[in-house]
C-alpha positions in Angstrom: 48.8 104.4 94.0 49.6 100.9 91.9 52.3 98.3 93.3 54.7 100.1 90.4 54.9 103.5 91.9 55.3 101.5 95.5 58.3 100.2 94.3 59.9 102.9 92.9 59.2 105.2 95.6 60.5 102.9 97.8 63.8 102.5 95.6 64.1 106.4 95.9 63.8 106.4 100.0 66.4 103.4 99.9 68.7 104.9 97.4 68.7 102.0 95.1 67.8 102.4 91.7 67.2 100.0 89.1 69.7 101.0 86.9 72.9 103.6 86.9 74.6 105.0 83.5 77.5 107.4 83.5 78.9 109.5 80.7 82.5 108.4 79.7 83.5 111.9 77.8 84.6 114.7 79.0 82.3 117.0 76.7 78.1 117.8 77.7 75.8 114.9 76.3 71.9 116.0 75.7 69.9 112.6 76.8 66.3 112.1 77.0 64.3 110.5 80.1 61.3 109.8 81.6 60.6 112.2 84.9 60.3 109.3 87.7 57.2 110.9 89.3 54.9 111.2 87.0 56.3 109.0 83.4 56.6 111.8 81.3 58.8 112.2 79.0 61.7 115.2 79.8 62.4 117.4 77.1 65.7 117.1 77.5 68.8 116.8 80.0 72.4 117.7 80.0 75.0 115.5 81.5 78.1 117.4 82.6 81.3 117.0 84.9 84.4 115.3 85.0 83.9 111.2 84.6 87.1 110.0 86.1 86.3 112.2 89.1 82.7 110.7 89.6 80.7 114.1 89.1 77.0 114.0 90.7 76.6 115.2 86.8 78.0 112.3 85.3 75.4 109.7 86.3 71.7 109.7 85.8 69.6 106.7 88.1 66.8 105.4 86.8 64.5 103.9 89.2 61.7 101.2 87.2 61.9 99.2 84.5 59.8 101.7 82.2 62.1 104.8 82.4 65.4 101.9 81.9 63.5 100.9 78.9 62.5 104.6 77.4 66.1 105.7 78.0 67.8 103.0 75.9 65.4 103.2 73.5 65.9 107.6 73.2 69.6 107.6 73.8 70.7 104.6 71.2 73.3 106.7 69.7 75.3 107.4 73.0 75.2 103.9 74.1 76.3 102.6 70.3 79.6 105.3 70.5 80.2 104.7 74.3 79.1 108.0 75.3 77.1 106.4 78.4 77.9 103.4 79.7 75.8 101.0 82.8 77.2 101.4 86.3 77.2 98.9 89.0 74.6 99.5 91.3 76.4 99.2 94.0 79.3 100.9 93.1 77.1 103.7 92.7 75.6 103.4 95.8 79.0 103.1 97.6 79.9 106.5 95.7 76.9 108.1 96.8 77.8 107.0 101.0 81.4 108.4 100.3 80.0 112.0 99.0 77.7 112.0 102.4 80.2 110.9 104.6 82.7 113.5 103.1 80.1 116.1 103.1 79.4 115.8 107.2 82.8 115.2 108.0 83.5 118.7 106.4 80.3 120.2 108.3 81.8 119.0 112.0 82.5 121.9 114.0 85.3 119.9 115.3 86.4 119.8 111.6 86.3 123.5 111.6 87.9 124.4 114.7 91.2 122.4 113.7 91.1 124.0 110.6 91.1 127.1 112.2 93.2 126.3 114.5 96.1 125.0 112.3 99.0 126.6 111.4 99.0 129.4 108.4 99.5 127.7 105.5 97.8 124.4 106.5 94.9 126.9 106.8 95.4 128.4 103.5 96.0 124.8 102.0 92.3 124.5 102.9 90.9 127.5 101.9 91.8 126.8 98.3 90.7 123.3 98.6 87.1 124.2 99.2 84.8 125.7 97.1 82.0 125.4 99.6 81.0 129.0 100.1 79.2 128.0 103.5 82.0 126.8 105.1 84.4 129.3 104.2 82.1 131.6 105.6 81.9 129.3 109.0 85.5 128.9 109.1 85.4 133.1 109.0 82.8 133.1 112.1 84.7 130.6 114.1 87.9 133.0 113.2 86.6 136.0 114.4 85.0 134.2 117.6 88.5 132.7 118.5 90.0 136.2 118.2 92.5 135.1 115.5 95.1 137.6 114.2 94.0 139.8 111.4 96.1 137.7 109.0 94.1 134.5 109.1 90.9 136.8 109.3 91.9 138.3 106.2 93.0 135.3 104.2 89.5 133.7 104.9 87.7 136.8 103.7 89.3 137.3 100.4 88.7 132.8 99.7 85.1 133.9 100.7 85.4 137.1 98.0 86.6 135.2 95.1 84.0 132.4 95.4 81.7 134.9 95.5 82.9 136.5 92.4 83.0 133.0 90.8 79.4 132.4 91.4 78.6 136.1 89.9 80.8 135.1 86.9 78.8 132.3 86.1 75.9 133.9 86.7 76.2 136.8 84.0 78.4 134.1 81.8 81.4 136.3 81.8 
């Protein structure tokens, strides 16, 4: 392995890249990019998500030199009418913390028992808060194994049924 792909698999493990862009419209964009593993070139990718919320979507890292090059070079027109624009670095990485953190603090099972422990509609506030199938369906277990009234039980169950049906909806695009 050459000192090249040392480097940027060490960038990976650390979580800094060499560079950061992020789409500023609200609509797809179809960009072209090296694959980091192996340089070769990816047919294509689509960028999607919400900017001014910070979607996972909306940025691409790049992680050596080469692939910074290749993507400026294959994606000219987006940067000449501001569709993607550079990022710091360490904003991005700062981002990227904020996600984790926010993810683990929504997995503690002390989380979940307060949730399920709160009053009705702080518990429904919640439910439609999170689309995170997994934890609905933990919220449910920890319900149930609490012996909460049939109310809360059912209220969890039907936010677990419709993001059920969401996912089938997108599935079969209907």
């Amino acid at each position: 392995m050459d000192s090249n792909n040392v480097d940027k698999y060490t960038a990976m493990q650390t979580g800094r890249p060499t560079s950061v862009y992020k789409k500023t419209i609200l609509g797809k964009i179809f960009i072209q990019a090296l694959d980091p593993f192996n340089d070769a070139v990816i047919e294509g990718k689509i960028m999607k998500g919400v900017p001014n919320s910070n979607d996972e979507g909306c940025f691409i890292a790049l992680w050596s030199t080469k692939e910074d090059l290749y993507f400026k070079r294959a994606n000219k027109y987006h940067f000449k009418v501001g569709n993607l624009v550079p990022v710091n670095i360490d904003k991005y990485i700062e981002l990227a913390n904020l996600e984790i953190e926010e993810i683990i603090s929504d997995n503690l099972e002390e989380e979940i028992d307060r949730i399920v422990n709160s009053p009705f509609f702080t518990l429904a506030s919640e439910l439609n808060k999170t689309d995170n199938e997994v934890r609905v369906y933990r919220l449910l277990a920890k319900a149930i194994e609490l012996g909460k009234s049939d109310k809360i039980i059912s209220a969890i169950k039907a936010r677990l049924a419709e993001l059920q049906s969401l996912d089938v909806q997108e599935e079969t695009g209907k």
